[in-house]
ZAMARGU-4260 file (C-alpha; in steps of 0.2 Angstrom, whole numbers, plus 5000, padded with zeros to 4 digits):
<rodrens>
0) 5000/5000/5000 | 5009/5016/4993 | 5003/5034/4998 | 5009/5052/4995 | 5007/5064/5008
5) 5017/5081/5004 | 5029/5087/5020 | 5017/5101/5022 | 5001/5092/5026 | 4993/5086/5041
10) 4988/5069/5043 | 4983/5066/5063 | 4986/5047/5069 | 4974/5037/5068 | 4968/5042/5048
15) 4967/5026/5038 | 4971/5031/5019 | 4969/5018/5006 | 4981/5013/4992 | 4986/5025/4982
20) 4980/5040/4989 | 4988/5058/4986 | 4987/5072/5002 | 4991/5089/4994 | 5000/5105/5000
25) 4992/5112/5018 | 4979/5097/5019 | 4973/5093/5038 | 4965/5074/5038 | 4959/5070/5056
30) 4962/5054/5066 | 4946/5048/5061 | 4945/5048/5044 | 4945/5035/5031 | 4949/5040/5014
35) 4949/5028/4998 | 4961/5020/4986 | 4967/5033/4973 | 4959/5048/4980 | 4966/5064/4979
40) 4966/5081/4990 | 4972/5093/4979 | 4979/5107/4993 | 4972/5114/5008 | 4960/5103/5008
45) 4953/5099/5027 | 4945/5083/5030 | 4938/5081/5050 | 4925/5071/5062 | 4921/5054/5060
50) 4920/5056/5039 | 4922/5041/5028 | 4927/5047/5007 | 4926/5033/4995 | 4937/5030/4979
55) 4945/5039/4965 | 4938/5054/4971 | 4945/5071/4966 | 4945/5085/4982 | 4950/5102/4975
60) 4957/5117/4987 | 4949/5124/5001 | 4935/5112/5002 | 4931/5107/5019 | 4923/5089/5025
65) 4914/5083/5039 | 4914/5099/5050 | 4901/5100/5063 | 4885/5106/5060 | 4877/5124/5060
70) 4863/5121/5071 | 4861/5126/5089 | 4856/5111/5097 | 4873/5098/5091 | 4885/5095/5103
75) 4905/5094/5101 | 4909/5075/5105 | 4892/5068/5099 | 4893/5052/5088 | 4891/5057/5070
80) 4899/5054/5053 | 4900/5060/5035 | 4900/5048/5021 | 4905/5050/5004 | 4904/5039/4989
85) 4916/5035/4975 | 4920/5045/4960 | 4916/5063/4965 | 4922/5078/4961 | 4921/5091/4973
90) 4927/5107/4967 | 4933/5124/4977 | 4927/5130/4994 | 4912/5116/4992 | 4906/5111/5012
95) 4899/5096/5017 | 4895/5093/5035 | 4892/5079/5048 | 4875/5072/5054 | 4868/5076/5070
100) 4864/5065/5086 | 4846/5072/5085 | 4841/5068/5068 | 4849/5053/5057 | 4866/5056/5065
105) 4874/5056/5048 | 4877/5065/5032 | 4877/5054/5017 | 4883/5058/4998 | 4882/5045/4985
110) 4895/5040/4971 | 4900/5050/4953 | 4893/5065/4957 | 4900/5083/4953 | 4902/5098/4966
115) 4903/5115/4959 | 4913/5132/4969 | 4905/5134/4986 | 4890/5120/4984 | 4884/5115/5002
120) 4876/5099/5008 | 4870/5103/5027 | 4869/5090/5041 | 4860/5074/5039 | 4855/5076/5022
125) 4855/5060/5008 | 4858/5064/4994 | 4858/5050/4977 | 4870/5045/4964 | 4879/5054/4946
130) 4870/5072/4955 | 4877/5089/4949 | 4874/5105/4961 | 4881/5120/4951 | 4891/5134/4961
135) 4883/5139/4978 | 4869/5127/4976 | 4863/5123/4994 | 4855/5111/5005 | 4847/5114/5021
140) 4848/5101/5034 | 4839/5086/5033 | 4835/5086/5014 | 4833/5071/5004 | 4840/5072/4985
145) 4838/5057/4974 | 4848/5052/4959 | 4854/5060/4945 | 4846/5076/4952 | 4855/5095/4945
150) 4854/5107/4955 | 4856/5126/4946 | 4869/5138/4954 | 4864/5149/4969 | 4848/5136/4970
155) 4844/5132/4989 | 4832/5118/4995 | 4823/5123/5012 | 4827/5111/5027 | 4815/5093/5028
160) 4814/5094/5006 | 4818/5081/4996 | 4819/5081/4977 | 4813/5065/4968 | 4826/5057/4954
165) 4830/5064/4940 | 4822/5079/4944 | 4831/5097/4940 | 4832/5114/4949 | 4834/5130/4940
170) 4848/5143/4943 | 4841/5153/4959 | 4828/5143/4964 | 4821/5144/4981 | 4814/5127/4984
175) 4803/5126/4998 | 4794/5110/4995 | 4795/5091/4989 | 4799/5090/4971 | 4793/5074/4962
180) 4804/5064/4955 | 4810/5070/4935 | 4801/5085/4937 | 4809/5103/4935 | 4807/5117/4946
185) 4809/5135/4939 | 4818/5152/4945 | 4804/5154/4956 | 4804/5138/4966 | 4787/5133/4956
190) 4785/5117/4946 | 4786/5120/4929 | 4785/5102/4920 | 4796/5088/4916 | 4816/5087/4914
195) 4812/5081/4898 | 4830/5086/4892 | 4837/5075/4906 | 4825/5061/4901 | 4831/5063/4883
200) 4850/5063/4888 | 4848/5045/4900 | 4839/5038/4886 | 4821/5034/4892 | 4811/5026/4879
205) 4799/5038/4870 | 4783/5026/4877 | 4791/5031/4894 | 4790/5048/4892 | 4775/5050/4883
210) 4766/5041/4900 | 4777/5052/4911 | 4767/5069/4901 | 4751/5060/4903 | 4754/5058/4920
215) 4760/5073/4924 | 4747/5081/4915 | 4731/5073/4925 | 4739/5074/4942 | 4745/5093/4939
220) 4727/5098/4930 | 4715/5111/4939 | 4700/5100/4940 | 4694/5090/4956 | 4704/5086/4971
225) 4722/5081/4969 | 4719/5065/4977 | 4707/5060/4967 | 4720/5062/4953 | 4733/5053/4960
230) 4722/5037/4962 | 4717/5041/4943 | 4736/5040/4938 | 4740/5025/4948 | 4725/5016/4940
235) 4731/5020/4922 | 4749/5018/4922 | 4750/5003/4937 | 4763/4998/4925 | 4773/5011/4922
240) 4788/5010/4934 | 4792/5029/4930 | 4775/5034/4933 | 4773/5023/4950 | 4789/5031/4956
245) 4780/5048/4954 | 4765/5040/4962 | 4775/5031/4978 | 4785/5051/4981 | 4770/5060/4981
250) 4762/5045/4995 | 4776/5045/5007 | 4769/5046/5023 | 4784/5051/5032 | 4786/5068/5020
255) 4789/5084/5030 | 4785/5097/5019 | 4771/5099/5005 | 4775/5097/4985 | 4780/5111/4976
260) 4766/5115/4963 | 4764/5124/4946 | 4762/5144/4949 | 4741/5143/4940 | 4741/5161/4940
</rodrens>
């Protein structure tokens, strides 16, 4: 097992760093950090708490991991982690911090996903697979973001959201509620349609889409109750698997917050 730590870099006792692994100018890794096999922190990079970063990732400057959280009720000493896929790439200034002992007690970030300058995931959030979050796109604690997900720069998610897969946030956004999975919110926060582009790009068959519209059209339409139109879409597209993802997000009995909506005015 081979590593290269410059003379200059801090690596506390205790750090476990996997084969391969380059520590960069002016890098701090604390005692209880894990980092994987051919990962590399560029320069002044600091890694700390109980965080755990997967393989072949790529950490640029000033990028700071697994600090404690900005909330008023943690405690320094508290039992939490941060946990960090494989094949990111988490650019300049991003911050990711560590879970609290109130809520899930850790931070998770999935693998292949691509951190823009000063992008922030808060504590305890989950957030999915091969995401993008553009310059100074911002989670608040506790969100949930699925896979694939892009989030715009100087886009922010309210504390308690989640963001269904596949789904895309616009450049400024304020999201303040759950967006269903491969729908697209606009500057504004509203919803706004599908993410047909990104539907397009991962190659969904055009028999998927086409149900996705209909879908989307019944359960976003102005007449009856909403409910009733959910239980209309689930009747007619039971087999749809993209449809029935939709369904299942906008059913989930432990959601927090309400769905974000089109602006009808």
């Amino acid at each position: 097992m081979t590593q290269s730590v410059h003379p200059t870099a801090i690596v506390e006792s205790g750090a476990v760093l996997g084969d391969d692994v380059k520590i960069g100018p002016f890098c701090v890794v604390g005692g209880r950090s894990r980092i994987g096999d051919r990962t590399e922190l560029i320069s002044h990079v600091t890694v700390s708490g109980r965080t755990d970063i997967g393989a072949d990732c790529t950490i640029h400057p000033f990028a700071a991991l697994g600090g404690a959280a900005q909330d008023f009720k943690h405690k320094d000493g508290d039992d939490v982690s941060l946990q960090i896929g494989d094949r990111n790439v988490i650019r300049e200034h991003v911050t990711m911090h560590a879970g609290t002992a109130f809520a899930r007690g850790r931070t998770t970030v999935g693998s292949g996903g691509f951190f823009m300058v000063a992008s922030h995931i808060a504590h305890d959030c989950a957030v999915g697979d091969h995401v993008v979050f553009a310059n100074n796109a911002t989670l608040g604690g506790e969100s949930v973001v699925g896979d694939y997900v892009i989030m715009g720069g100087l886009s922010a998610l309210h504390q308690q959201c989640r963001i269904g897969s596949h789904a895309f946030v616009g450049g400024g956004a304020a999201v303040v509620g759950d967006l269903i999975p491969f729908g697209m919110a606009d500057n504004h926060g509203y919803l706004a349609g599908l993410n047909l582009v990104g539907l397009r790009r991962r190659k969904f068959s055009r028999d998927a889409i086409h149900d996705l519209r209909a879908a989307y059209r019944l359960i976003f339409a102005e007449e009856g109750s909403f409910d009733e139109r959910v239980e209309d879409a689930a009747r007619l597209f039971e087999t749809r698997p993209e449809v029935m993802s939709v369904i299942e997000f906008i059913r989930e009995p432990a959601a927090r917050r309400p769905l974000c909506f089109p602006d009808h005015r």
